[in-house]
N, C-alpha and C positions, 0 to 999 in steps of 0.2 A: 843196355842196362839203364843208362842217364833219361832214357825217352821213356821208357816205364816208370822211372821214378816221378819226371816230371808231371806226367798224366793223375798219380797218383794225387800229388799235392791240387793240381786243378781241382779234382773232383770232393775232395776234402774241402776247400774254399766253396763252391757252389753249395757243398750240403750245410754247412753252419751258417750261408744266408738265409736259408730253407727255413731253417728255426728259428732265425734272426722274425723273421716277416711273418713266421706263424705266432712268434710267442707277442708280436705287436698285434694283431687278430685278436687273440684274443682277451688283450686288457680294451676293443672297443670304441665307438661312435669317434667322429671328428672332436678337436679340442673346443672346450668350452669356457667362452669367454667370463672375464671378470664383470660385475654391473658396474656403467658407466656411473662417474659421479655427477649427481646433478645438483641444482637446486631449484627450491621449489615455494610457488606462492600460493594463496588458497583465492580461489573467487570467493568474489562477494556482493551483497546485494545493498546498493547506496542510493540515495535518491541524488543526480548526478546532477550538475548546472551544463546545459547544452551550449559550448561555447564553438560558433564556426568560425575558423583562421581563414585570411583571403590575403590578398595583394591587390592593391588597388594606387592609386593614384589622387590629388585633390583636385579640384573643381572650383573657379570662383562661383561664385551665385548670381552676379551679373557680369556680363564683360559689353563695353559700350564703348562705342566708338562716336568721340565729337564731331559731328559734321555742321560747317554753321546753314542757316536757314536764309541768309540772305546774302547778297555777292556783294563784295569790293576788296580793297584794300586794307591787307591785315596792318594794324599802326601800334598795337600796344600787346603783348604778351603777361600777364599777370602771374604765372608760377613759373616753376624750375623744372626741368626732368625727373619725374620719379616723385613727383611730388603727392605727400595726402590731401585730400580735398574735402569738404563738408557740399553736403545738397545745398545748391546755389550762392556757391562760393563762387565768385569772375575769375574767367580763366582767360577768354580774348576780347581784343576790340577791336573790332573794324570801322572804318573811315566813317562817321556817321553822318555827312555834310549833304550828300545827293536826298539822305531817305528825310533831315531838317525838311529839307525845298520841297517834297514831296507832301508832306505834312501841313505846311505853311499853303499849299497850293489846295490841297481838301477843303483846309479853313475858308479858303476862299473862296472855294465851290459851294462848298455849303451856305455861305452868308447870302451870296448871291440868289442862290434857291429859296433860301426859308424868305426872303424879302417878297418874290414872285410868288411863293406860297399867299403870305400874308396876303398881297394886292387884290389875287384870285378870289381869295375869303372872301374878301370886304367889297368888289364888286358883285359877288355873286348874294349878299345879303341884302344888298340894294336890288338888284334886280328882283330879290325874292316879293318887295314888298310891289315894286310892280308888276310882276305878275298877279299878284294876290288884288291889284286893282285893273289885272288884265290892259296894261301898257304896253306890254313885250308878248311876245309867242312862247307859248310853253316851248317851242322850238331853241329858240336863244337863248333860252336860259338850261337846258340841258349844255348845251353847248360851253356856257361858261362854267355851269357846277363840273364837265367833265377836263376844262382846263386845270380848276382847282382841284381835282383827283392826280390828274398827271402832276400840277406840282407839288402835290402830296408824296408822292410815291418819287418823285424826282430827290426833294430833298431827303428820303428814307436812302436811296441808293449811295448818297452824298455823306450820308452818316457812315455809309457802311465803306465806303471809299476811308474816309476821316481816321475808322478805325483800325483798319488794316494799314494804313500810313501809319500810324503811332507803332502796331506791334513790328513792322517791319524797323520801324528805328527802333525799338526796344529790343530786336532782338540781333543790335549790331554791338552787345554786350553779352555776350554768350558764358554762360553760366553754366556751372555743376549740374546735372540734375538727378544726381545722386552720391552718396558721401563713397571713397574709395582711393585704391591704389594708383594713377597718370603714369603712363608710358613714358618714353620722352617724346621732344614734339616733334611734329613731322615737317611743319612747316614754320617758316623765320618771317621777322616784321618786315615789312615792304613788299611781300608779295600779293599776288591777286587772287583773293578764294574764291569759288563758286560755289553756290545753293545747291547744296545736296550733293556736292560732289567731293567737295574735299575735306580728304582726313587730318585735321588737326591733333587728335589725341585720342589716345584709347585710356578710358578707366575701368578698371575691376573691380568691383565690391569683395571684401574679404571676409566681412563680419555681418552673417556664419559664414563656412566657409562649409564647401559639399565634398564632400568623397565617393566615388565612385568604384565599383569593384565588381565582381563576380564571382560565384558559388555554385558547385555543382547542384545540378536538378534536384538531389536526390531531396537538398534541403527545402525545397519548396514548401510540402506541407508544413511543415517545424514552422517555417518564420510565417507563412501564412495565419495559422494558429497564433503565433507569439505577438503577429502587430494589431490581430483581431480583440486579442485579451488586452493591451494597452502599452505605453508606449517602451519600444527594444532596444534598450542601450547599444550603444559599440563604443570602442575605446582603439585609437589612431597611435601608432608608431611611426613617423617617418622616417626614412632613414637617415643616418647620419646626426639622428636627435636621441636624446636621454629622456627626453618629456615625453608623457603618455597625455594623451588629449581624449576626454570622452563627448559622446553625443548620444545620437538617438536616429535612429534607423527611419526616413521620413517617403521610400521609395521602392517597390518591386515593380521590376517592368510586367509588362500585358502577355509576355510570351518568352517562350525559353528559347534561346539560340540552337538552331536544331545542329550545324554543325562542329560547335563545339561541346554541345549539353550543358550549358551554364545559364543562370538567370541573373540578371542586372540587375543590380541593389545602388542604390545611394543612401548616403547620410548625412546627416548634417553636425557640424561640430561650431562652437561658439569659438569665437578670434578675437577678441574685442583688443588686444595688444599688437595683433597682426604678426604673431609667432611665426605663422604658416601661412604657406604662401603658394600659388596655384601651382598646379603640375607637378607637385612634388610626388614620390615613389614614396608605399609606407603599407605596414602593414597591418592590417585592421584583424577585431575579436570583436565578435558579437553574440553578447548573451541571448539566445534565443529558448530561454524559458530551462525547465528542469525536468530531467528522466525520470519519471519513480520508480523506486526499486529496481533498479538497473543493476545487470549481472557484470561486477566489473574484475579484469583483470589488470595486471601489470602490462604496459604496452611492450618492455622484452619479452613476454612470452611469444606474442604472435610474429609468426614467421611469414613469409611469401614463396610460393612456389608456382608450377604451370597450372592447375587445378586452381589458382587462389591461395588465399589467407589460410594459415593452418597454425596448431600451435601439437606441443606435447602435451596429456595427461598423465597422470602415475595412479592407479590404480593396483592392489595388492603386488606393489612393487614389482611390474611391469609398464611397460609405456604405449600409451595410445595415441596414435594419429588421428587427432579432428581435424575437419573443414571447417571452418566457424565464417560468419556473419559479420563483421562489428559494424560499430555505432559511433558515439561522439568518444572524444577522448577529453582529456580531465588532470591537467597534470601529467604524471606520468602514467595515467590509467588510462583502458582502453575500451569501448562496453564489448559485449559479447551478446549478438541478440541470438544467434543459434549453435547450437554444439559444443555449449557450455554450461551448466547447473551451479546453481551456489551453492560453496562447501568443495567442490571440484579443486583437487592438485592438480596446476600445471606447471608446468616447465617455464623456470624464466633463465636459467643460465646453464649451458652443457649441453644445446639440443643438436651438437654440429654431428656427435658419433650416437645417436638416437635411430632407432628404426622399431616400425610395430613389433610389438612384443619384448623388444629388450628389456634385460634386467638391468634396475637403476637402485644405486644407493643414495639415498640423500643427505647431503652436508649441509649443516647448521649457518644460519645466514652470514653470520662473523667471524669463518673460516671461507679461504679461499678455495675454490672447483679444483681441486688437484687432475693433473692429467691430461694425455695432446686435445681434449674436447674441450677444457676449459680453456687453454691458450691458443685453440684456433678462433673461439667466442671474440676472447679479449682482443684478438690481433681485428676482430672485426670482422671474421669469415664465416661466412652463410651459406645452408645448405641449397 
């Protein structure tokens, strides 16, 4: 009797799931979701100023290294380490006593010549007249007019001897030969320099000062254009500085680096305080002319994925996936040169729970995106 009863009860439980799972049948389709909250900005069409961001570095504009021109002994140092300097300001002096004697001995080469010169003259204008009464051979007297060539040309060598003694003592006073920044020195008094060989000081010129940088390719036609129409600002942040430094764009190199795709730009910026100083890290803005009628968006709308750049549209409150194009950016604007129209709603906040076709409701800009899309956004989480 108990195993009758219990069989009973089973089949009672089986048949009221029966109805359970028919009467869900037939209320229909999978559950449908609520529209995600989004928000939303409109494109628009502005005529944009083309600004390119880089990292670049500074550059002096000359870097020169003191070498002296003539040897001896270094005897007098005239600056400091680190010191500014003006074009032909004295910075060393070496022993000048050997190149005096050298000097003093031209003088005397030369005396002795232009003396021999004169004699040569003057017997050669006596001969002239006897020849003219045919007493000498036109022979002998060739012979003496080419004495007085040689000591012609004897004492021209003697000058040139003369002159080169003076600039070699002249140049045992070594001089600036341009205004700038001095290393410290490399070498102390009492030692022995050589011509052309040793490095006394390095100066760098600062004012201007160049900055050196580079840009992806794409920008090439833009600043091509921009430095063809006249001349292209840039504006210098270095790091660790609060001051903004502008210039003017004075350089694109002859060829684009093929493996990295970048092109080499320099600038130049004015120092005249010597603010800035070479080798510095800093990052540069260069106005390179204006978009017109540029289709621009908010730059949180554009998203990145494996496909590229993409953003949301809303269209009769559904949502579209584009692939979009951009351009320069502007602030916090970004252009859109393909797969975006002006007047176009896109998506700048809430696209984390977004897929084609979803339905979106839009919240007004001064309410915050209720809901886990808005706070996966805000925590910074990307699809």
């Amino acid at each position: 009797m108990y195993p009758s009863i219990r069989l009973s009860g089973t089949l009672a439980t089986c048949a009221a799931l029966v109805l359970i799972v028919s009467a869900c049948g037939k209320r229909g389709g999978p559950p449908v979701f609520p529209p995600s909250a989004v928000r939303t900005a409109t494109a628009a069409t502005l005529d944009t100023p083309i600004v390119i961001t880089a990292f670049g570095h500074t550059e002096e504009r000359v870097n020169l290294d003191v070498v002296p021109q003539v040897s001896g002994t270094l005897v007098e140092t005239f600056i400091s380490d680190g010191a500014v300097v003006t074009n032909g300001q004295p910075l060393f002096q070496i022993d000048p006593s050997d190149y005096v004697a050298r000097v003093r001995q031209a003088e005397g080469m030369r005396a002795a010549d232009r003396a021999n010169l004169e004699l040569s003259q003057s017997t050669l204008e006596r001969y002239r007249a006897l020849l003219e009464k045919k007493l000498v051979s036109p022979e002998d007297f060739d012979t003496l007019a080419a004495k007085a060539q040689s000591a012609a040309a004897q004492l021209q060598m003697d000058e040139a001897a003369l002159d080169l003694a003076r600039l070699n003592l002249a140049r045992c006073t070594i001089t600036a030969s341009m205004a700038g920044v001095c290393s410290k020195r490399f070498v102390d008094n009492g030692n022995l320099v050589g011509a052309g060989q040793t490095r006394l000081v390095n100066i760098r010129s600062y004012d201007p000062l160049f900055v050196e940088f580079s840009v992806s390719e794409q920008y090439l036609t833009v600043l091509r254009q921009a430095m063809a129409a006249g001349p292209v600002s840039i504006e210098l942040l270095p790091n660790g500085d609060t001051n903004r430094y502008t210039g003017r764009l004075v350089f694109l190199d002859n060829a684009v680096d093929t493996q990295s795709g970048t092109i080499l730009l320099r600038g130049q910026v004015p120092n005249p305080d010597l603010k800035l100083w070479a080798r510095q890290f800093a990052s540069i803005r260069v106005q390179a002319g204006i978009a017109r009628e540029a289709v621009m968006v908010p730059e949180a709308a554009i998203q990145f994925g494996k496909h590229g750049a993409y953003l949301y549209a809303v269209k009769d409150g559904k949502a579209e996936m584009r692939l979009v194009k951009t351009g320069v950016r502007n602030n916090d604007g970004i252009q859109v040169l393909e797969g975006v129209a002006p007047g176009d709603s896109v998506v700048v906040l809430g696209q984390l729970m977004l897929y084609p076709g979803a339905s979106v409701r839009e919240v007004p800009a001064a309410g915050p995106v209720a809901g886990p899309a808005a706070t996966a956004v805000t925590n910074g989480v990307k699809p």
